[in-house]
C-alpha positions in Angstrom: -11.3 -57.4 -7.5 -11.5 -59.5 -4.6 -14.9 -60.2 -2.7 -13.4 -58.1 0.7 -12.3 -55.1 -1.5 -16.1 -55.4 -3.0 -17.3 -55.5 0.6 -15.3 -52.3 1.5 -16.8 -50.3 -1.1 -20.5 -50.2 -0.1 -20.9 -49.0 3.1 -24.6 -50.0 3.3 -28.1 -49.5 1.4 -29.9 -46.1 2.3 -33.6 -47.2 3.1 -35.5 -43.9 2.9 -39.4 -43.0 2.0 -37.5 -41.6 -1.2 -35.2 -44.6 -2.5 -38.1 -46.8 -1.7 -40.1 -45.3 -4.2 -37.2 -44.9 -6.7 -36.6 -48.8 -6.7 -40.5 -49.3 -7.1 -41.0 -46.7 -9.9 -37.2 -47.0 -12.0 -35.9 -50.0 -10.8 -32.9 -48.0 -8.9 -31.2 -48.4 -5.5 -29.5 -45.9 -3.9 -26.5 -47.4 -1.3 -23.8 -45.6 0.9 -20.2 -46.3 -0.7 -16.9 -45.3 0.1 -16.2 -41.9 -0.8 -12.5 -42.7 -3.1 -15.0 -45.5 -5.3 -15.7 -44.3 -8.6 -18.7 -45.2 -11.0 -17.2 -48.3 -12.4 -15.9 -49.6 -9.1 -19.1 -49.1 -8.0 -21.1 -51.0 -10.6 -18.6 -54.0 -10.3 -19.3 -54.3 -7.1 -22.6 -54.7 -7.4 -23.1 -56.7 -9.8 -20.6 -59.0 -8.1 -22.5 -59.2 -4.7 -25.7 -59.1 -6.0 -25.7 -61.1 -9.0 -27.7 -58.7 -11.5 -26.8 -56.3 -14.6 -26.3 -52.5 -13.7 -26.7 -50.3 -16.9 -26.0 -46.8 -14.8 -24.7 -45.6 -11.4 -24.8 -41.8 -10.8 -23.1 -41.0 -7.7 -23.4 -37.8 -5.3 -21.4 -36.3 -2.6 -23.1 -35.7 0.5 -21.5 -32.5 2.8 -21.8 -32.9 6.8 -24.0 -31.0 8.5 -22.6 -28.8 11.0 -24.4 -29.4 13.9 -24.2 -28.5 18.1 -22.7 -31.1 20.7 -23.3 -28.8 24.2 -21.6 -25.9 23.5 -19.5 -26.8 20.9 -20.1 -27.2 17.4 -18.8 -30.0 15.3 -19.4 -31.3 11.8 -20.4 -34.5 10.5 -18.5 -36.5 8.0 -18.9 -36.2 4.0 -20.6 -38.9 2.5 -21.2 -40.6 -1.0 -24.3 -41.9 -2.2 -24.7 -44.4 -5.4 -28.0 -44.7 -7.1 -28.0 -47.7 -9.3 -30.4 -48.4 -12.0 -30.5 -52.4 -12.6 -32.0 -54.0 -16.0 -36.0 -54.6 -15.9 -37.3 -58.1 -14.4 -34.3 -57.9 -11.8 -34.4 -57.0 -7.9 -32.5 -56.8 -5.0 -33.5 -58.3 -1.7 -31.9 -56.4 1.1 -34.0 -58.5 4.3 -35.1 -62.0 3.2 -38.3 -63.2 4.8 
């Protein structure tokens, strides 16, 4: 797979109160990916960007809410989330200070 393809694949990292504490307590990351990747895509890619060793990825598919713009109502896109559990004694920096 080539680095843009990689790039394409996850969206961005999903910095919440929740994924926060799943990366302190299990060592797991939770990023936004494409919605056609599947698990092994997914762990390629990270491991690829990131330079550590994945041992699981469990994704989930995220409906839209349906929500209100004036008086009409719309609906948000679907979305996929990836959480990824890297090997113990490895992190990922997502803002370097």
């Amino acid at each position: 797979m080539n680095q843009e393809f990689l790039l394409q694949l996850i969206t961005a990292p999903v910095v919440t109160e929740k994924s926060s504490i799943a990366a302190d307590n299990s060592n797991q990351y939770v990023f936004k990916v494409d919605s056609r990747a599947n698990k092994s895509e997914i762990k390629s890619a990270v491991e690829k960007l990131f330079d550590v060793e994945v041992e699981s990825v469990k994704t989930l598919n995220v409906k839209g809410k349906v929500k209100r713009f004036g008086r009409s109502l719309g609906k948000r896109s679907d979305t996929k989330k990836a959480y990824v559990r890297i090997k113990s004694g490895q992190e990922i920096e997502f803002i370097s200070a």
